[in-house]
C-alpha positions as CSV (number, residue, x, y, z in Angstrom):
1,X,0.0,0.0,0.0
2,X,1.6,3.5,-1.0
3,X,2.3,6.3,1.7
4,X,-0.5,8.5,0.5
5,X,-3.0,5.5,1.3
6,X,-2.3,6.7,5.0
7,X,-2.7,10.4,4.4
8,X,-5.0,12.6,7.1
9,X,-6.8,15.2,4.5
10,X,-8.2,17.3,6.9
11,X,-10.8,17.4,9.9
12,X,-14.1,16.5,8.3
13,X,-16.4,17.0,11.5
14,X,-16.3,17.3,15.3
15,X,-19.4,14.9,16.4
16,X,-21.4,16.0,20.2
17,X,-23.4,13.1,21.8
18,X,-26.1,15.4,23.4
19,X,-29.1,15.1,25.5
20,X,-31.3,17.3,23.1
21,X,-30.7,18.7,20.4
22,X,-33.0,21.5,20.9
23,X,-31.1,22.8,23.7
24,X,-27.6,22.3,21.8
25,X,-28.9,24.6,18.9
26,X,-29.8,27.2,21.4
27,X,-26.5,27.3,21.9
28,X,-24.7,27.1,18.9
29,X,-26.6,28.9,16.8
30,X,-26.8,31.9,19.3
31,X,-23.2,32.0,20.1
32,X,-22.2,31.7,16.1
33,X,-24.7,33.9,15.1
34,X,-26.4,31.5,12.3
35,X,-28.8,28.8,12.0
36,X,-27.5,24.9,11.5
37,X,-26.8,24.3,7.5
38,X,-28.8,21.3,8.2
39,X,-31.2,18.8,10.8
40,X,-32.3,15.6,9.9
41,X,-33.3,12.2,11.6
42,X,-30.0,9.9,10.8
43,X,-31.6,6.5,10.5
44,X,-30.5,4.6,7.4
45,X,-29.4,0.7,7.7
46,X,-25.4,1.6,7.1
47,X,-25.5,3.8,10.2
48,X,-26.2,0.7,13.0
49,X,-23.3,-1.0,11.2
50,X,-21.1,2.3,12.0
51,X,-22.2,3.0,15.7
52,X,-23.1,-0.3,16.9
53,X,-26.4,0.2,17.6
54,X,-29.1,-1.9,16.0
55,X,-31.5,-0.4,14.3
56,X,-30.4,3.4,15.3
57,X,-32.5,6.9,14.8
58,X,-30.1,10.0,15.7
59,X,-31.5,13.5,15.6
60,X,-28.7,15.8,13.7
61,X,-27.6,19.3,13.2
62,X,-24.9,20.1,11.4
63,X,-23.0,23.6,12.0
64,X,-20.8,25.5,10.0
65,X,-17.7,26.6,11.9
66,X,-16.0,29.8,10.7
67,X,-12.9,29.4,8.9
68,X,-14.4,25.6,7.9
69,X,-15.0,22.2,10.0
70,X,-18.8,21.4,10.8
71,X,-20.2,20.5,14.4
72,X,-22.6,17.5,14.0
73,X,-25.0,17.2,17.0
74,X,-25.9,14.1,17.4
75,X,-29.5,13.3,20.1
76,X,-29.0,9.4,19.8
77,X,-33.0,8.1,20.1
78,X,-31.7,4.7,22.3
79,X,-33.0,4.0,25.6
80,X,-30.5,3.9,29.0
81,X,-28.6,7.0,27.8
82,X,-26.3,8.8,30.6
83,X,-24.3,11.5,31.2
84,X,-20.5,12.0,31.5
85,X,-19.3,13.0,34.1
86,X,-18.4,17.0,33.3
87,X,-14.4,17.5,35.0
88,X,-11.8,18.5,32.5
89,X,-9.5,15.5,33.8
90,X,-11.8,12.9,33.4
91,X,-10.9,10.5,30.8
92,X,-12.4,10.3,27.7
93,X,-12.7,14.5,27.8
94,X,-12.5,15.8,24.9
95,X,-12.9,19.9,24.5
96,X,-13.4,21.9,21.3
97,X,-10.8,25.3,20.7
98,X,-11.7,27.7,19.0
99,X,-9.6,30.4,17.8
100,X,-10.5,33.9,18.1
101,X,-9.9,37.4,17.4
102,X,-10.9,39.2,21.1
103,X,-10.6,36.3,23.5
104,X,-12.8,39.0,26.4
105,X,-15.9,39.6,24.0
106,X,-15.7,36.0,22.9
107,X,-16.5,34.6,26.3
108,X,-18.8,36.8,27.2
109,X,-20.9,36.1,24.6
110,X,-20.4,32.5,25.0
111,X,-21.2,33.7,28.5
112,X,-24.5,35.2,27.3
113,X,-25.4,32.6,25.3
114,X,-25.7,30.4,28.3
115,X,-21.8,28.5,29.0
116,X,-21.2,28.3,32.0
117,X,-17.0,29.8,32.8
118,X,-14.2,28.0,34.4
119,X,-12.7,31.2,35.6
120,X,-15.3,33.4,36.3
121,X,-12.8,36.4,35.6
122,X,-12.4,35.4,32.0
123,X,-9.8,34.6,30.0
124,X,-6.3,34.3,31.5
125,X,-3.1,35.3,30.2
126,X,-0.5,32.6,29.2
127,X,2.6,33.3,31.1
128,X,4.8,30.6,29.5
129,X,5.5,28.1,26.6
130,X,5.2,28.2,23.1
131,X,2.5,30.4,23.6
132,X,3.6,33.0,26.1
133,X,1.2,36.0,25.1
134,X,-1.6,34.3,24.3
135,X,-5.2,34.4,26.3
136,X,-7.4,31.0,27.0
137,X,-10.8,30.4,28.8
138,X,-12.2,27.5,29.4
139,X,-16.7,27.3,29.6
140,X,-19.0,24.6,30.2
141,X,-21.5,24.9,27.7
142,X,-24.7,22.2,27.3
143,X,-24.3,18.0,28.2
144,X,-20.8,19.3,30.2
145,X,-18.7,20.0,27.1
146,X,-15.7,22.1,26.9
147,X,-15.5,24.8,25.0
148,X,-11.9,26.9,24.6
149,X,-11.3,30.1,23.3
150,X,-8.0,31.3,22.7
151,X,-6.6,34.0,21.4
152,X,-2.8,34.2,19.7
153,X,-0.7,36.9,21.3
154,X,-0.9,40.2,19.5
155,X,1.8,41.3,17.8
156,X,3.7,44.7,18.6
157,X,2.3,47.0,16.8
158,X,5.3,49.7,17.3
159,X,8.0,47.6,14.9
């Protein structure tokens, strides 16, 4: 098999388990300013094969992320569903980052919007590493999922 067989592309998606979808696309499409490209009831034979689950229905969304990559929401219709457990070092934790222009404004509309901050001062400047300059924030936002924002270090504008 050649070397290009093995190639990563790209990121295609960035798939959310949640409790309902409903209150997922409050979120999202608040906080991004624009409706899902798409909802639909998943349910076609191919997709029990793919998750494991005989005879699956999922509700979706699927979300347009600036600068490209697509959220899929995905409200799984099988019975005995629970939660995970919501702390950062759990695990099996997984957060999304999102890079932005004005880490402050960012988080408080995320803040607005309903998620729920890790530092309740905001972002917090990165005083070390490879990103020395830099400004983070961690929020909760709906089913315990971790949304970053995080802003490169401006550069100086006097050179």
């Amino acid at each position: 098999m050649s070397q290009t067989a093995h190639t990563i592309e790209a990121v295609h998606h960035i798939g959310m388990t949640v409790a309902s979808l409903e209150t997922a696309l409050r979120f999202w499409e608040a906080f991004l300013g624009k409706p899902a490209r798409w909802t639909t009831v998943l349910d076609r034979p191919y997709l029990s094969r793919v998750v494991g689950y005989p005879n699956v229905a999922i509700n979706a969304a699927f979300i347009d992320l600036p600068g490209g990559g697509v959220i899929e929401l995905l409200d799984y219709r099988v019975a005995g569903r629970t939660a995970n457990a919501d702390a950062t070092a759990n695990p099996g934790n997984v957060h999304l980052c999102l890079k932005v222009a004005d880490a402050r404004s960012t988080w408080q509309r995320a803040v607005d919007c309903g998620a729920k901050p890790i530092s309740p001062d905001g972002p917090v400047a990165i005083d070390g590493g490879p990103n020395i300059g830099a400004q983070a924030a961690y929020l909760r936002i709906h089913d315990g999922i971790t949304l970053e924002l995080f802003q490169t270090p401006r550069k100086d504008r006097s050179a």
